[in-house]
C-alpha positions as CSV (number, residue, x, y, z in Angstrom):
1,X,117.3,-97.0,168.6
2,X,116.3,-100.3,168.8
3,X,113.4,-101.5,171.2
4,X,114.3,-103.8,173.6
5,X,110.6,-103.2,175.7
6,X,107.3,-102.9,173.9
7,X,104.0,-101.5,176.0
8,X,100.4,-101.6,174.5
9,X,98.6,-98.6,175.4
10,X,94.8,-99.4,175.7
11,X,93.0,-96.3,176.4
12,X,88.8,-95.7,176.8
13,X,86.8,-92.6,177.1
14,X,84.8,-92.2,180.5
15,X,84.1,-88.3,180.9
16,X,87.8,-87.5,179.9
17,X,90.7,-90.2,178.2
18,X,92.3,-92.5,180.5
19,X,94.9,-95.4,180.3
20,X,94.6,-99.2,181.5
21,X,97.3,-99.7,184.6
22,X,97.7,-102.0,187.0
23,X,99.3,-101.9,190.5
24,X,101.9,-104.1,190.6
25,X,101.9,-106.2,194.6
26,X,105.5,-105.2,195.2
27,X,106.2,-102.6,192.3
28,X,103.3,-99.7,192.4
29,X,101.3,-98.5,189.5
30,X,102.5,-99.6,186.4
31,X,101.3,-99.8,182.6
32,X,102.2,-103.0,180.6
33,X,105.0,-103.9,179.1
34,X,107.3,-106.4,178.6
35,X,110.7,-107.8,177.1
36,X,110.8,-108.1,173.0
37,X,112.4,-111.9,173.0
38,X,114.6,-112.8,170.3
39,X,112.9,-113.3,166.7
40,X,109.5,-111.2,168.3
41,X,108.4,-108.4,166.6
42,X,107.4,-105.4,169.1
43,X,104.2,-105.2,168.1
44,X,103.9,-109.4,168.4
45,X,105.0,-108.5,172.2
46,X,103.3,-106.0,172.6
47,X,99.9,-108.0,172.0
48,X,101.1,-110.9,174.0
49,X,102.7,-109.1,177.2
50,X,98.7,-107.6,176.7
51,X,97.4,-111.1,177.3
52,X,100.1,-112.4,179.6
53,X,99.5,-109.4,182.1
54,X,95.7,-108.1,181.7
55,X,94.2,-111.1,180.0
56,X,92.8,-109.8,177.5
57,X,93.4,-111.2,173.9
58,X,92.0,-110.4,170.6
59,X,93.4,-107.0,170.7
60,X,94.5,-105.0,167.7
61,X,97.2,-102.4,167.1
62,X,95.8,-99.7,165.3
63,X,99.1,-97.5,165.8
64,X,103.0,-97.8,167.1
65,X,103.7,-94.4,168.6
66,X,106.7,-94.1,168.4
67,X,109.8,-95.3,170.7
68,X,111.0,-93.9,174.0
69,X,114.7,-94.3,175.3
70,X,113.6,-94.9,179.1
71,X,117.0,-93.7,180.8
72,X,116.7,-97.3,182.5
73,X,118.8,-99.9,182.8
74,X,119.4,-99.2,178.9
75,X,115.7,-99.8,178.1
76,X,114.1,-98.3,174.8
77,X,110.5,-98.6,175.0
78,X,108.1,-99.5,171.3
79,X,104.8,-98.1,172.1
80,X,101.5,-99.2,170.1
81,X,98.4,-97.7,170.3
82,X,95.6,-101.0,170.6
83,X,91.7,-101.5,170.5
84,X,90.1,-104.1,172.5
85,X,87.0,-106.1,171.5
86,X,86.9,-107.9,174.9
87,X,84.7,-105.7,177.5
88,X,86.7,-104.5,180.2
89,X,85.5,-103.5,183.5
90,X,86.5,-100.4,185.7
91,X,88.3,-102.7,187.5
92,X,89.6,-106.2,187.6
93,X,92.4,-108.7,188.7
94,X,94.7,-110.8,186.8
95,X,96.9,-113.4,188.1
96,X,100.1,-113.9,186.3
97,X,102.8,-116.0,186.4
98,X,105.4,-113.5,186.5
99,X,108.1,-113.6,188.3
100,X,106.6,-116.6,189.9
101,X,102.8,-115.4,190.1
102,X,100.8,-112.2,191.4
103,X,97.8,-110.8,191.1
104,X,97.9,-107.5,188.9
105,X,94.9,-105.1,189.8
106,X,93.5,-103.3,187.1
107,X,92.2,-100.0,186.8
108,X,91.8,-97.0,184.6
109,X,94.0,-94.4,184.7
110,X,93.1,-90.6,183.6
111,X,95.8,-89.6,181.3
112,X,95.1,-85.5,182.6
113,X,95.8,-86.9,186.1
114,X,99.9,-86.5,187.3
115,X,101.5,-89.8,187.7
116,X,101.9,-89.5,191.8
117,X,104.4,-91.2,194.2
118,X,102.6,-94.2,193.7
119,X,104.0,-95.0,189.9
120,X,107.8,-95.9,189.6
121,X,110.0,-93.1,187.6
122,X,110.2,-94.9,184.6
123,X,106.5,-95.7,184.6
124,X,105.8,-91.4,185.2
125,X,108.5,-90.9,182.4
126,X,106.2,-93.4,179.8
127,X,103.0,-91.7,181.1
128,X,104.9,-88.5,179.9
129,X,105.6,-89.6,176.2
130,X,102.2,-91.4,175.5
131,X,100.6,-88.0,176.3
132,X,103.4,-86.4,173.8
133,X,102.7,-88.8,171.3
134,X,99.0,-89.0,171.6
135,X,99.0,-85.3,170.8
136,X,101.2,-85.7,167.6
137,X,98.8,-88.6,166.9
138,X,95.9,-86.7,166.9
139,X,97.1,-83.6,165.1
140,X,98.0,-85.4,162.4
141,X,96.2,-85.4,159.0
142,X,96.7,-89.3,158.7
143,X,94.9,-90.6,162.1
């Protein structure tokens, strides 16, 4: 498989683990993520869409977890584990200049928590592997 979306997953540990998400103005709940351009490594866009999106740069992958075929519109997700050293807050907004600018709203996430009616399928379906591979992750001898 080859990746043709890579998503940072930027977790933090408040009483139980949770994941940085967003809700998207028109779209829902959403992690980030965006589209590996040509001669861009997926970890390169995964580190940029992180800036583009949240704001926040200076992050660093500490693992790529693996890759997910999404089941949508032919889209095979590269997933990479990343630290932050910028502070972020419980919550905060972004604006973005995607698809011609919005304000992204960003909150935390608990990963224990079901992905309700509120997150698109595809974003429910990620939700689902990150929790798979986070579990491989930490069972293995080389974390």
């Amino acid at each position: 498989m080859t990746p043709t979306k890579s998503c940072p997953v930027v977790l933090r540990i408040n009483n139980e683990i949770e994941i940085l998400a967003f809700q998207h103005p028109i779209a829902g709940h959403q992690l980030v993520k965006g589209t590996i351009e040509l001669g861009e490594t997926p970890e390169k866009t995964a580190l940029r869409e992180l800036a583009e999106e949240a704001g926040i740069s200076g992050a660093k992958i500490v693992s790529n977890m693996g890759l997910w075929d999404s089941g949508y519109q032919n889209q095979v997700w590269s997933f990479h584990l990343c630290i932050t050293i910028q502070e972020t807050p419980d919550k905060w907004t972004h604006h973005t200049s995607d698809d011609g600018g919005h304000d992204f709203n960003f909150f935390w996430h608990p990963l224990s928590e079901p992905a309700n009616t509120e997150w698109h399928e595809v974003f429910q379906g990620a939700l689902s592997f990150i929790r798979t591979a986070l579990t491989t992750y930490m069972d293995s001898p080389h974390k």
